[in-house]
C-alpha positions as CSV (number, residue, x, y, z in Angstrom):
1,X,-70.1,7.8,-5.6
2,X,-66.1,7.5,-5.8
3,X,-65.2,4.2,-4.4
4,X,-61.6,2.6,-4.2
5,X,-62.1,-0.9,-1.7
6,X,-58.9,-3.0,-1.1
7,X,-58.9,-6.2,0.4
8,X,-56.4,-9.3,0.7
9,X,-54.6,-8.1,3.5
10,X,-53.4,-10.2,6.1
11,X,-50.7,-11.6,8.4
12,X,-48.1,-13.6,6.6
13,X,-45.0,-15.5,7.4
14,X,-41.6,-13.9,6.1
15,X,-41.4,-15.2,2.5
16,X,-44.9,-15.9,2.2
17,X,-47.2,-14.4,-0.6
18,X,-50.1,-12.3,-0.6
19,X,-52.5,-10.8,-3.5
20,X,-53.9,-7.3,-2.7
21,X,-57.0,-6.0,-4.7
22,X,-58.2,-2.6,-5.4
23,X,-62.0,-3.0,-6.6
24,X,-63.2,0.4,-7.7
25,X,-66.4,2.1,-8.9
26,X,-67.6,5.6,-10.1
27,X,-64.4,6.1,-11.5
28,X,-63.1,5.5,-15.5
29,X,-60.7,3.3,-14.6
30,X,-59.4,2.7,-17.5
31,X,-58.3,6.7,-17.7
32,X,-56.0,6.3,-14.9
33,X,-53.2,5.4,-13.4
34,X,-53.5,3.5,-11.2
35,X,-50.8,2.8,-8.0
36,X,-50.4,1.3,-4.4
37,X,-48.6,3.0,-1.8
38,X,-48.0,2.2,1.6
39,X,-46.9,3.2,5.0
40,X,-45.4,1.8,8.1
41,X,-45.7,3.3,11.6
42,X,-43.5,6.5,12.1
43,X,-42.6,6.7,8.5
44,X,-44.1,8.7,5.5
45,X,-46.9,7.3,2.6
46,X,-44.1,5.9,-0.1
47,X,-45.2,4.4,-3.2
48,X,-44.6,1.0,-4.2
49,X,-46.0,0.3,-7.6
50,X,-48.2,2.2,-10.0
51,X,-49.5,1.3,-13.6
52,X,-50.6,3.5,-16.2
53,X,-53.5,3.4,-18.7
54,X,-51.1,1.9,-21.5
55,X,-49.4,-0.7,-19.1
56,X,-46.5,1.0,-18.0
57,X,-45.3,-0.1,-14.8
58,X,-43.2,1.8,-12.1
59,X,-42.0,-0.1,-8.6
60,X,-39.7,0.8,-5.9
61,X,-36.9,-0.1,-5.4
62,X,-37.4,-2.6,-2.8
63,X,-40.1,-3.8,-4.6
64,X,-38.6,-4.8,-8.0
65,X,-38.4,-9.0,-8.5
66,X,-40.9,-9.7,-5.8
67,X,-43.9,-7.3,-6.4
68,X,-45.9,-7.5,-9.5
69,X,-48.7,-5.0,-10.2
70,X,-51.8,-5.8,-12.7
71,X,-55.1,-4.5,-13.7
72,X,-58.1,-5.9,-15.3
73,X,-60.0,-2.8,-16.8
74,X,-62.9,-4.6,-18.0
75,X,-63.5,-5.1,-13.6
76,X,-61.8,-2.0,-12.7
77,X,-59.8,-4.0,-10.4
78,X,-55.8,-3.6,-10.1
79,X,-54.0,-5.6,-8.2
80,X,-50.4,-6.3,-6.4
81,X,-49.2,-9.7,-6.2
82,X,-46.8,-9.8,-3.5
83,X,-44.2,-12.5,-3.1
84,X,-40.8,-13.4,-1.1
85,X,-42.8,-10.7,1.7
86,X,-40.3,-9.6,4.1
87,X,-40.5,-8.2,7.5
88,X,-40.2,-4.7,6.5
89,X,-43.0,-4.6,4.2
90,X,-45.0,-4.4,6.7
91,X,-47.3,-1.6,6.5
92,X,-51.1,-0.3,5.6
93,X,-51.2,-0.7,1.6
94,X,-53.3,2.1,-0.2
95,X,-54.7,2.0,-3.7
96,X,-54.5,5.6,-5.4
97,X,-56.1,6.2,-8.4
98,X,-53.9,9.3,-10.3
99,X,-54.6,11.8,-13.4
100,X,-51.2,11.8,-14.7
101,X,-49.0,12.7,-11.4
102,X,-51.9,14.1,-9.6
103,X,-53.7,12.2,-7.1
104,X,-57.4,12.2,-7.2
105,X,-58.7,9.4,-5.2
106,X,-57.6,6.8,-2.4
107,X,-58.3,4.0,-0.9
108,X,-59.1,3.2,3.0
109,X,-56.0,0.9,2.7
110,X,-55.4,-3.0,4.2
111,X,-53.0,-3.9,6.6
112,X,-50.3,-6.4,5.7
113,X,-48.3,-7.7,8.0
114,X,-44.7,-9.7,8.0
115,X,-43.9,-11.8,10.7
116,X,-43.1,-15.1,11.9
């Protein structure tokens, strides 16, 4: 059974700093790209970082400088280090799990939330 679990979500202060995890099973992690998304009310799933099997990373705009992505293959785990969190980044995070530029799993997603 396909499993994709993120945690470390949470309410944080604007500039504050928060560590998402994506702890998967069933899956050879180490095939995939992996990536986190997220999406605020009213607006549509956007990606904000995504890392492939050989390391190569890909963030957002809006991301780049404060957001770090990072994965640990050996506990099919990635993760995103968010820092200098503003109030638009609020939103429910997902963890996607990709074949090249097809999507083939997701996560349930965590809610992170910017606010003081």
């Amino acid at each position: 059974q396909v499993q994709l679990v993120e945690s470390g979500g949470g309410l944080v202060q604007p500039g504050g700093s928060l560590r998402l995890s994506c702890a998967t099973s069933g899956i050879a992690f180490s095939s995939y790209t992996m990536g986190w998304y997220r999406q605020a009310p009213g607006k549509q799933r956007e990606l904000v970082a995504q890392m492939t099997q050989g390391g190569s990373t890909n963030y957002a705009d809006s991301v780049k400088g404060r957001f770090t992505i990072s994965r640990d293959n050996a506990k099919n785990t990635v993760y995103l280090q968010m820092n200098s969190l503003k109030a638009e980044d609020t939103a429910v995070y997902y963890c996607n799990a990709a074949l090249g530029s097809i999507t083939v799993y997701w996560g349930q997603g965590t809610q992170v939330t910017v606010s003081s």
